[in-house]
mmCIF file of the N, C-alpha and C atoms, coordinates in Angstrom:
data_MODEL
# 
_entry.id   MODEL 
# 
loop_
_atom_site.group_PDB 
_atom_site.id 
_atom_site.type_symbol 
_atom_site.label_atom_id 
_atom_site.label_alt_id 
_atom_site.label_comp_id 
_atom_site.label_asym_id 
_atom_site.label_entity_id 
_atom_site.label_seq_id 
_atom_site.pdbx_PDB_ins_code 
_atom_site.Cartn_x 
_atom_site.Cartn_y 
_atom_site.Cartn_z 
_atom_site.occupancy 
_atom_site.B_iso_or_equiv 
_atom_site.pdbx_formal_charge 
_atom_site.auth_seq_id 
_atom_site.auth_comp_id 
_atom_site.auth_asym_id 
_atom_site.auth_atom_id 
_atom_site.pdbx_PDB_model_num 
ATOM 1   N N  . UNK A 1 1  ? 1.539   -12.748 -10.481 1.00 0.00 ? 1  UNK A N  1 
ATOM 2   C CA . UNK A 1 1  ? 1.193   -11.569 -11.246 1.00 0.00 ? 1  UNK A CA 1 
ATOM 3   C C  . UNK A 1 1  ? 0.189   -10.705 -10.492 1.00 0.00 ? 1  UNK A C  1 
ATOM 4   N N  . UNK A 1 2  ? -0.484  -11.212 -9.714  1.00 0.00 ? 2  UNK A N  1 
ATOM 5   C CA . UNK A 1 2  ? -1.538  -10.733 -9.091  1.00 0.00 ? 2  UNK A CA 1 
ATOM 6   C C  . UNK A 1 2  ? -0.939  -9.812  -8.161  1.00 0.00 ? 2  UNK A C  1 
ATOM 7   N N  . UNK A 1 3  ? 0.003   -10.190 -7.436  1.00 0.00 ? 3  UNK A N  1 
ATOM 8   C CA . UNK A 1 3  ? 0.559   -9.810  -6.300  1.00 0.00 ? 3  UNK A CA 1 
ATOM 9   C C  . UNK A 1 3  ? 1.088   -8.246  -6.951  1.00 0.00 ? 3  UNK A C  1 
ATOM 10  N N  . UNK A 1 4  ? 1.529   -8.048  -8.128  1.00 0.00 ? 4  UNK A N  1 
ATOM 11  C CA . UNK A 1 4  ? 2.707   -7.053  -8.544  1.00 0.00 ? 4  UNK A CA 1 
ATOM 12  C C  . UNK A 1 4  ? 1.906   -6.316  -8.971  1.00 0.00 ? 4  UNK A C  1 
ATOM 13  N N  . UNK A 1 5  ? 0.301   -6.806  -9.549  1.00 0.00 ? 5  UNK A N  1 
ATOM 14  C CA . UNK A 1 5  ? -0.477  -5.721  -9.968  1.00 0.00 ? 5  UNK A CA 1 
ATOM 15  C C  . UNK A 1 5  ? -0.654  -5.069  -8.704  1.00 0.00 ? 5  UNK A C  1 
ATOM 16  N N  . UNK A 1 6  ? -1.172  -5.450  -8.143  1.00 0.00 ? 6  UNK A N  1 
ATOM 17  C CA . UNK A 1 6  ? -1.763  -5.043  -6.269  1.00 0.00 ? 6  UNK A CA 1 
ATOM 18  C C  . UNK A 1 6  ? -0.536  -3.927  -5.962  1.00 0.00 ? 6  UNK A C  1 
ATOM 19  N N  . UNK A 1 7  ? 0.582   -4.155  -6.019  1.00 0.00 ? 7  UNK A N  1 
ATOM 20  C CA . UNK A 1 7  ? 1.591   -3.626  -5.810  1.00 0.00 ? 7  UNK A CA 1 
ATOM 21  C C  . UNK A 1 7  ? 2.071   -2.135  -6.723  1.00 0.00 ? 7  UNK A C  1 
ATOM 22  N N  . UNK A 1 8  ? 1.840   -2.634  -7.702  1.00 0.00 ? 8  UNK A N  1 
ATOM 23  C CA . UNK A 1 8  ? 1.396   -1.603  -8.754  1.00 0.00 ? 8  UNK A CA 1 
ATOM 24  C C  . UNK A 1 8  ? 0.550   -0.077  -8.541  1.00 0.00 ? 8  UNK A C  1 
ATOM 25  N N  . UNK A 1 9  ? -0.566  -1.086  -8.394  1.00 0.00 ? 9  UNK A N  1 
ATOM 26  C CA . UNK A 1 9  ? -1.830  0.052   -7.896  1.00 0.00 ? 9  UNK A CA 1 
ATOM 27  C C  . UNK A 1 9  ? -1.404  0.848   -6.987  1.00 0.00 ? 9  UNK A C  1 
ATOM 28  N N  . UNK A 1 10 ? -0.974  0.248   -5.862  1.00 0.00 ? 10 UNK A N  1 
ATOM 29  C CA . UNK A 1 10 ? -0.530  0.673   -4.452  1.00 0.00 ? 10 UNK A CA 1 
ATOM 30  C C  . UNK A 1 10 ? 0.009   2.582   -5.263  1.00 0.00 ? 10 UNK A C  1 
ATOM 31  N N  . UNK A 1 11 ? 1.678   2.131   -5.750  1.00 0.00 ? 11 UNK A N  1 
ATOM 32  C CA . UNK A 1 11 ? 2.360   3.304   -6.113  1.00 0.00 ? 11 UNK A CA 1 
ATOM 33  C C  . UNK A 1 11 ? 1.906   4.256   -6.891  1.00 0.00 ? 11 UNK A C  1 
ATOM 34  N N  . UNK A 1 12 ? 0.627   3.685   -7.634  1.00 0.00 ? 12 UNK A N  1 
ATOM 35  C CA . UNK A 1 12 ? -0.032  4.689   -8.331  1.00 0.00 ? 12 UNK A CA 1 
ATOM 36  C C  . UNK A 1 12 ? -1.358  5.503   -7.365  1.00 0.00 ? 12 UNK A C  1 
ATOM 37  N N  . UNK A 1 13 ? -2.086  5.215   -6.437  1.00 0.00 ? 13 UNK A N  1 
ATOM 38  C CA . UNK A 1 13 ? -2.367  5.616   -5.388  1.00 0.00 ? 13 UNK A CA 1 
ATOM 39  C C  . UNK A 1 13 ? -1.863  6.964   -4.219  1.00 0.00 ? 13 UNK A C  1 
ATOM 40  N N  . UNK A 1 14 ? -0.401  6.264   -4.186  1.00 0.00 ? 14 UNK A N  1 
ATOM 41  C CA . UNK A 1 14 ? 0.418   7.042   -3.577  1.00 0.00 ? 14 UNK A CA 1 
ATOM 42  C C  . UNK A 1 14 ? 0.489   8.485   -3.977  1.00 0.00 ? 14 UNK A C  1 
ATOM 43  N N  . UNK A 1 15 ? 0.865   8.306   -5.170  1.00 0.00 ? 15 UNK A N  1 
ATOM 44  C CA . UNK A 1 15 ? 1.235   8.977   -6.375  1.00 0.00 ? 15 UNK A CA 1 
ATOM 45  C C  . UNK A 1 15 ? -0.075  10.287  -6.316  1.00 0.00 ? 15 UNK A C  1 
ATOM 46  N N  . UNK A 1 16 ? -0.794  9.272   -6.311  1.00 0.00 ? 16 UNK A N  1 
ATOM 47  C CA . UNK A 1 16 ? -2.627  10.076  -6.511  1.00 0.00 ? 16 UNK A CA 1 
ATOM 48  C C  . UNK A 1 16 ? -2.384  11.286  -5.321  1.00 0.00 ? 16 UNK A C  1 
ATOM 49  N N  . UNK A 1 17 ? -2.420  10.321  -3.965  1.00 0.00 ? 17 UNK A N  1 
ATOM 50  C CA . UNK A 1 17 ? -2.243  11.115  -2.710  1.00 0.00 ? 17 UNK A CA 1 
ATOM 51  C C  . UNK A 1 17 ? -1.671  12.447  -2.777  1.00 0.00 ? 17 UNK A C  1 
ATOM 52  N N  . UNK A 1 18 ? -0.492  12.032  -3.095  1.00 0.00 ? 18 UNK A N  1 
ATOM 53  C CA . UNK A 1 18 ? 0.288   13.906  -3.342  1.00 0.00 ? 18 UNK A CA 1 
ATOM 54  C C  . UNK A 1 18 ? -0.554  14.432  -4.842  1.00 0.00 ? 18 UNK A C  1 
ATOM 55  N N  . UNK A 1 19 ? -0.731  14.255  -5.704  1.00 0.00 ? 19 UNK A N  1 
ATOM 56  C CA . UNK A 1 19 ? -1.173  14.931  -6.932  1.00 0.00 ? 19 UNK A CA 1 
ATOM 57  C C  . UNK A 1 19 ? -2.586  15.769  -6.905  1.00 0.00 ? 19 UNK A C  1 
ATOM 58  N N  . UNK A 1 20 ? -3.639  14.901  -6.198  1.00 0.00 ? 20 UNK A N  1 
ATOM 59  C CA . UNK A 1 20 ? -4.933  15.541  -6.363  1.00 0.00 ? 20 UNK A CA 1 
ATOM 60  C C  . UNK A 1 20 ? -5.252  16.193  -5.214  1.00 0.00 ? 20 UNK A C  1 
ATOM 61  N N  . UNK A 1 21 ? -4.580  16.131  -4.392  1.00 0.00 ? 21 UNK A N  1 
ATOM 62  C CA . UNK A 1 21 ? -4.788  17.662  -3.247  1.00 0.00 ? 21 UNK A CA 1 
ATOM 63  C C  . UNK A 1 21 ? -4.665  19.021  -4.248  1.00 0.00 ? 21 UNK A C  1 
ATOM 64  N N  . UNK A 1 22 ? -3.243  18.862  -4.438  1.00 0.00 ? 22 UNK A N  1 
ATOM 65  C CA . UNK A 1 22 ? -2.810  20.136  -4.834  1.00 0.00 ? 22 UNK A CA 1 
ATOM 66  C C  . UNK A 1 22 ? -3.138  20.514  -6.428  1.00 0.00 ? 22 UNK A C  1 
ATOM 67  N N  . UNK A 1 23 ? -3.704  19.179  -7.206  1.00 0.00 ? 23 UNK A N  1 
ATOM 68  C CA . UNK A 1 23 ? -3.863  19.896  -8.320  1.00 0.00 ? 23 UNK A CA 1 
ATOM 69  C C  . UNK A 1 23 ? -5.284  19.632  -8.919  1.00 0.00 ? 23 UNK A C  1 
ATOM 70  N N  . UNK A 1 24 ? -6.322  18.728  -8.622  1.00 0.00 ? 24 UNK A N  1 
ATOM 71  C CA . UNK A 1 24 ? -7.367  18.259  -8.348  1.00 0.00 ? 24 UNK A CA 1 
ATOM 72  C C  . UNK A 1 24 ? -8.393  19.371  -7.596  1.00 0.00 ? 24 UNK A C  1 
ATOM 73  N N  . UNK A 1 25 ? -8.226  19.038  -6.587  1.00 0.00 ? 25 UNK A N  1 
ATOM 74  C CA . UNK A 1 25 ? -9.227  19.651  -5.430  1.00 0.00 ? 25 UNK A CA 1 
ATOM 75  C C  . UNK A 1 25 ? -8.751  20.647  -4.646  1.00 0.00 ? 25 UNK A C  1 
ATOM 76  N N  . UNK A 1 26 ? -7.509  21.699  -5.053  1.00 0.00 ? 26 UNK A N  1 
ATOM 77  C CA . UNK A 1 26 ? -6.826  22.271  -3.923  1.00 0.00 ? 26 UNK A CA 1 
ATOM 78  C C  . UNK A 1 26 ? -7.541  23.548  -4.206  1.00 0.00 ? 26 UNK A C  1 
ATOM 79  N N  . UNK A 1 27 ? -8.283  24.095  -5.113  1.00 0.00 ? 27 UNK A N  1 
ATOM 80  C CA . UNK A 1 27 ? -9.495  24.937  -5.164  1.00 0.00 ? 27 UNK A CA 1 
ATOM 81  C C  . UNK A 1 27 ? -10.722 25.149  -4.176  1.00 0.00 ? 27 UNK A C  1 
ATOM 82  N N  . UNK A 1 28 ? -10.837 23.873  -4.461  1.00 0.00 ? 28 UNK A N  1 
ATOM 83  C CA . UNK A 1 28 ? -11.862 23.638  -3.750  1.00 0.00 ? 28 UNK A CA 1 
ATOM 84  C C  . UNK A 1 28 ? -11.990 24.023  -2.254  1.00 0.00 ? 28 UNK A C  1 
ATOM 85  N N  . UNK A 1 29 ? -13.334 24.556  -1.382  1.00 0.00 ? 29 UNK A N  1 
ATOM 86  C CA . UNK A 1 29 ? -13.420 25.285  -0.202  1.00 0.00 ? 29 UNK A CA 1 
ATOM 87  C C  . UNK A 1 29 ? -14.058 23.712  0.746   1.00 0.00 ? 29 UNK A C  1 
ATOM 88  N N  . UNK A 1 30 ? -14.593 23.586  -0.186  1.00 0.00 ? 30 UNK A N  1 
ATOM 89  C CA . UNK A 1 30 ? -15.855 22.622  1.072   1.00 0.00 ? 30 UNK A CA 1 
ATOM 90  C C  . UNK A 1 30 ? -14.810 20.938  1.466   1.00 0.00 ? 30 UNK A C  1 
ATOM 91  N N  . UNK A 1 31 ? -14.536 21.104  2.564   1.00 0.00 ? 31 UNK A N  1 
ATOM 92  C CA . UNK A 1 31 ? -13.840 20.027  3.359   1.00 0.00 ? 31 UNK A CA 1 
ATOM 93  C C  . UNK A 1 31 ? -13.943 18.381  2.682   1.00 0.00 ? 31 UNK A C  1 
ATOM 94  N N  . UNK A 1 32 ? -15.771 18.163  2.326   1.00 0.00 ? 32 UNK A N  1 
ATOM 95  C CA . UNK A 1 32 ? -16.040 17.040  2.150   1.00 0.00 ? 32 UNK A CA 1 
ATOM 96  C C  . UNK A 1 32 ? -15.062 16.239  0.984   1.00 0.00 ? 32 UNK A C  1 
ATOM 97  N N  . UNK A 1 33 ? -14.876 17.016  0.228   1.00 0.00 ? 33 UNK A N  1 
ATOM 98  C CA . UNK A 1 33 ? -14.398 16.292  -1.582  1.00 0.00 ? 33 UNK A CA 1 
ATOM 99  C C  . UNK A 1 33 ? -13.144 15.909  -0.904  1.00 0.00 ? 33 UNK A C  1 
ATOM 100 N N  . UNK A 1 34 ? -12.274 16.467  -0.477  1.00 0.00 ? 34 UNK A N  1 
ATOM 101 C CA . UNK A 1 34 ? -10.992 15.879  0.418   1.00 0.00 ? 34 UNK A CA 1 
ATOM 102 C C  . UNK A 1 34 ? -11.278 14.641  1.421   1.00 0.00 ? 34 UNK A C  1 
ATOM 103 N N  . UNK A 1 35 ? -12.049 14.794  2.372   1.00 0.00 ? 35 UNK A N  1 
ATOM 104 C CA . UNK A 1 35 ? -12.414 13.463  2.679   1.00 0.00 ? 35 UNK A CA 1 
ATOM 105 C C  . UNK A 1 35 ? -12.859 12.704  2.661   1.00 0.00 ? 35 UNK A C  1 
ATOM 106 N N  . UNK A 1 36 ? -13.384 12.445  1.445   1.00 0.00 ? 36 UNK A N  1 
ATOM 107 C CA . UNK A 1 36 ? -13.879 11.479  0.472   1.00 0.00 ? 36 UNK A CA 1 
ATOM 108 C C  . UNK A 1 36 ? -12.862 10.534  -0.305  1.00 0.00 ? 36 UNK A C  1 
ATOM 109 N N  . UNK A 1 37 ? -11.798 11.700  -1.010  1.00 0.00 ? 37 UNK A N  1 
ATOM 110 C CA . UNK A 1 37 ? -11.029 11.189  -1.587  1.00 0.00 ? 37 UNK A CA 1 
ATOM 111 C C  . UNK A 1 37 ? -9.751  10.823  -0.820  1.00 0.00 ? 37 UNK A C  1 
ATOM 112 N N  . UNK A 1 38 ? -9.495  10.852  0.941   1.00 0.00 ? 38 UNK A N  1 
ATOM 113 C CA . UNK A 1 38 ? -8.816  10.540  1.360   1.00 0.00 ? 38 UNK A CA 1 
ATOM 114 C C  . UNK A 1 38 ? -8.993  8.885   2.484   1.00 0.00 ? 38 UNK A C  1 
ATOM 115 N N  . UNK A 1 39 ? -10.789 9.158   2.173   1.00 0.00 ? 39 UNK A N  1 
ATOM 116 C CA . UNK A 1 39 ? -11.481 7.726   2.641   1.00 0.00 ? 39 UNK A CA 1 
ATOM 117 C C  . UNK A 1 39 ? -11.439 6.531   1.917   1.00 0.00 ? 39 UNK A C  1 
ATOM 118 N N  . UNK A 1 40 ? -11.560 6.605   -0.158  1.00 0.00 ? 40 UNK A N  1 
ATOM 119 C CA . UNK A 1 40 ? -11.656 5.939   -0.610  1.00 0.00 ? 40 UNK A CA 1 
ATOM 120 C C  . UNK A 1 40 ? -10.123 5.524   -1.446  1.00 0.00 ? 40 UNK A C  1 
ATOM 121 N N  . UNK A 1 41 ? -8.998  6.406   -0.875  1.00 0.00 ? 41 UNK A N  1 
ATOM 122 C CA . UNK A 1 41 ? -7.639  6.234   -1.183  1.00 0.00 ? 41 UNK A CA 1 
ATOM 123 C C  . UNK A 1 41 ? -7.068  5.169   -0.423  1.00 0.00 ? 41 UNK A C  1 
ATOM 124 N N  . UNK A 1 42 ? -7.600  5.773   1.260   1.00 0.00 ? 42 UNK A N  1 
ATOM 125 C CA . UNK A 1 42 ? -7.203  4.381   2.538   1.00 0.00 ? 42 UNK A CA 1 
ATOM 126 C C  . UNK A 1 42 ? -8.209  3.389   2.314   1.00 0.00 ? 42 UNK A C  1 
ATOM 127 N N  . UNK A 1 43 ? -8.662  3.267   2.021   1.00 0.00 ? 43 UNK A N  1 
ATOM 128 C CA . UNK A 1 43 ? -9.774  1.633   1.740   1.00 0.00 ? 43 UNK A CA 1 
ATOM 129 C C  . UNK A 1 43 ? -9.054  1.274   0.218   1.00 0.00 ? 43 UNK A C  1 
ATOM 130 N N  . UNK A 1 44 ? -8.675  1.773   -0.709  1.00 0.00 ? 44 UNK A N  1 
ATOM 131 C CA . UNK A 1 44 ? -8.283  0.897   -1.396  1.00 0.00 ? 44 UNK A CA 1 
ATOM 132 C C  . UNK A 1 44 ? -7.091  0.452   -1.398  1.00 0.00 ? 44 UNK A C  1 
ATOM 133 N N  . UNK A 1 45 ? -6.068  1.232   -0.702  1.00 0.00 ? 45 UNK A N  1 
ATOM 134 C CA . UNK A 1 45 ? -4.684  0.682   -0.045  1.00 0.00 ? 45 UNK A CA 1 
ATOM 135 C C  . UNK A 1 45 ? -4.857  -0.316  0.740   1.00 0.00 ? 45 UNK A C  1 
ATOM 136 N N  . UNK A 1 46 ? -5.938  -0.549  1.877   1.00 0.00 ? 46 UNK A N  1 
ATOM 137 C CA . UNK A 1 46 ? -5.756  -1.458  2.292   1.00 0.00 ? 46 UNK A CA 1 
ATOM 138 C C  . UNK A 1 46 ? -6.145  -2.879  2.104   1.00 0.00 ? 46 UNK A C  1 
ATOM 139 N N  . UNK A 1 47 ? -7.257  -2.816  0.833   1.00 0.00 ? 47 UNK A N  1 
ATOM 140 C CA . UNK A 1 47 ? -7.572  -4.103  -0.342  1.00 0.00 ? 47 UNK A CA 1 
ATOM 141 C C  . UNK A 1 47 ? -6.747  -4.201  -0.457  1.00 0.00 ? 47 UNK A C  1 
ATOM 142 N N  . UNK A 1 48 ? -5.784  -3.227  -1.269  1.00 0.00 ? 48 UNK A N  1 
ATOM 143 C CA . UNK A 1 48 ? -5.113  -3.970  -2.222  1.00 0.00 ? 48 UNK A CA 1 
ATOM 144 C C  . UNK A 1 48 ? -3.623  -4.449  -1.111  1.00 0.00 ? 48 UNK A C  1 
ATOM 145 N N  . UNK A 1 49 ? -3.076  -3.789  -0.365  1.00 0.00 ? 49 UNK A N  1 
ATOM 146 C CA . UNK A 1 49 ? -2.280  -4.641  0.866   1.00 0.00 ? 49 UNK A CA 1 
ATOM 147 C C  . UNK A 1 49 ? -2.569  -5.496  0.636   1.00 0.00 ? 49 UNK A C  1 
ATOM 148 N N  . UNK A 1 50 ? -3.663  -6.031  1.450   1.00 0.00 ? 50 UNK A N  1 
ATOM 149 C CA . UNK A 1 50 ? -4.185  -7.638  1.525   1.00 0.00 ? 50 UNK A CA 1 
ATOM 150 C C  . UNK A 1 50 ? -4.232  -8.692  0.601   1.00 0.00 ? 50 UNK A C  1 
ATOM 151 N N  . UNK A 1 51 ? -4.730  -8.071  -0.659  1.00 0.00 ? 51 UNK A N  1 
ATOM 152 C CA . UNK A 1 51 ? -4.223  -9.048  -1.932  1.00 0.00 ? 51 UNK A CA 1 
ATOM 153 C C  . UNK A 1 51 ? -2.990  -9.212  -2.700  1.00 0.00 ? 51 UNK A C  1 
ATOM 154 N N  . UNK A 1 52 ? -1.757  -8.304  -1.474  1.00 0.00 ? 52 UNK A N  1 
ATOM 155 C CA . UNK A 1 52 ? -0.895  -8.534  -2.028  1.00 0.00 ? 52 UNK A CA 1 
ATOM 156 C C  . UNK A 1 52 ? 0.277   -9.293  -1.057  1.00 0.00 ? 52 UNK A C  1 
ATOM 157 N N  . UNK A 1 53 ? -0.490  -9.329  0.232   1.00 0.00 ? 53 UNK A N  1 
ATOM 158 C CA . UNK A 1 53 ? 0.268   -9.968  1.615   1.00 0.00 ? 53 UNK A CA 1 
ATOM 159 C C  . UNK A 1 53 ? -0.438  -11.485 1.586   1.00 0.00 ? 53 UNK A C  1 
ATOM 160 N N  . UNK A 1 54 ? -1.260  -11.753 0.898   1.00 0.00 ? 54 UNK A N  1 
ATOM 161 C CA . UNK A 1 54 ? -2.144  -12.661 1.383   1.00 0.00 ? 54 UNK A CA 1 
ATOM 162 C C  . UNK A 1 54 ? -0.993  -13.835 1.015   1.00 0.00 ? 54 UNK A C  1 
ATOM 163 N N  . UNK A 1 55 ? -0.358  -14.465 0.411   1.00 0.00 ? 55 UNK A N  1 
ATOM 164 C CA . UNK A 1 55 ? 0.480   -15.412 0.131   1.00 0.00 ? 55 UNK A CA 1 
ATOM 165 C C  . UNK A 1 55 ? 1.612   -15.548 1.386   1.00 0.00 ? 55 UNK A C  1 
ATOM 166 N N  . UNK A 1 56 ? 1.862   -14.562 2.094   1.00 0.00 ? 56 UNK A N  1 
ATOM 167 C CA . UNK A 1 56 ? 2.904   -14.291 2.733   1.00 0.00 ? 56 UNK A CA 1 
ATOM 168 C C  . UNK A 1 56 ? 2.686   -15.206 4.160   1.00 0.00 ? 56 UNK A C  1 
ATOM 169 N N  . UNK A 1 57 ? 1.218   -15.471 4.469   1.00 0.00 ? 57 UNK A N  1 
ATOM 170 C CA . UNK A 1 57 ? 1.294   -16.447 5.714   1.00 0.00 ? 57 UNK A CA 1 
ATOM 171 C C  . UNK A 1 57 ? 1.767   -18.016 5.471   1.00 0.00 ? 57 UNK A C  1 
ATOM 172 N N  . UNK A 1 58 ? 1.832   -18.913 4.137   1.00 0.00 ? 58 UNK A N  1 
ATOM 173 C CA . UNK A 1 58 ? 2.173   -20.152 4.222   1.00 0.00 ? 58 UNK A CA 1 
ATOM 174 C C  . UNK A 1 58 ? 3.253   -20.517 4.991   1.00 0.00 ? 58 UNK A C  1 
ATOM 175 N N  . UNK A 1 59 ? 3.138   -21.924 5.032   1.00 0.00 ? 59 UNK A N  1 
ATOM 176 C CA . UNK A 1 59 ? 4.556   -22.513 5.587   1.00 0.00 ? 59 UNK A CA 1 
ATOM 177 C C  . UNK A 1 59 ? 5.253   -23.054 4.390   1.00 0.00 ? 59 UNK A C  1 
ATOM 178 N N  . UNK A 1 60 ? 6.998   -23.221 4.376   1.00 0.00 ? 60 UNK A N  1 
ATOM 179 C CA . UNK A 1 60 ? 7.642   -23.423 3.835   1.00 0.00 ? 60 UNK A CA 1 
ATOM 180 C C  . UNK A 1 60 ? 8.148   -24.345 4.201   1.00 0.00 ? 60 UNK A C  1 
ATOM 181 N N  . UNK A 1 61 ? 8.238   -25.852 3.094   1.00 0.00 ? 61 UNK A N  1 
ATOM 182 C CA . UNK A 1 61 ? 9.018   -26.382 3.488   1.00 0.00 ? 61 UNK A CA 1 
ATOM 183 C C  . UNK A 1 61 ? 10.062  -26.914 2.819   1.00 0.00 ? 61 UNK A C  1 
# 
């Protein structure tokens, strides 16, 4: 379950990515608010990756 939430988040993220440029912050002049919200979009994609790959190294037998 863990894995699908992680997975979850991910597409809603994505989602974020295209939405709050253009309808969020696309007013906006000053550079920073964009790369803020494009710093703390890639850091939480890549948590949540990880808590969702993390099962994927075992061995099978």
């Amino acid at each position: 379950m863990k894995r699908r939430t992680a997975l979850i988040l991910v597409a809603v993220i994505v989602l974020a990515c295209y939405a709050v440029p253009y309808l969020l912050i696309g007013q906006v002049a000053a550079w920073y608010g964009s790369f803020l919200f494009w710093t703390l979009a890639g850091l939480a994609i890549i948590v949540l990756n990880a808590i969702a790959t993390a099962g994927f190294g075992g061995r099978d037998e």
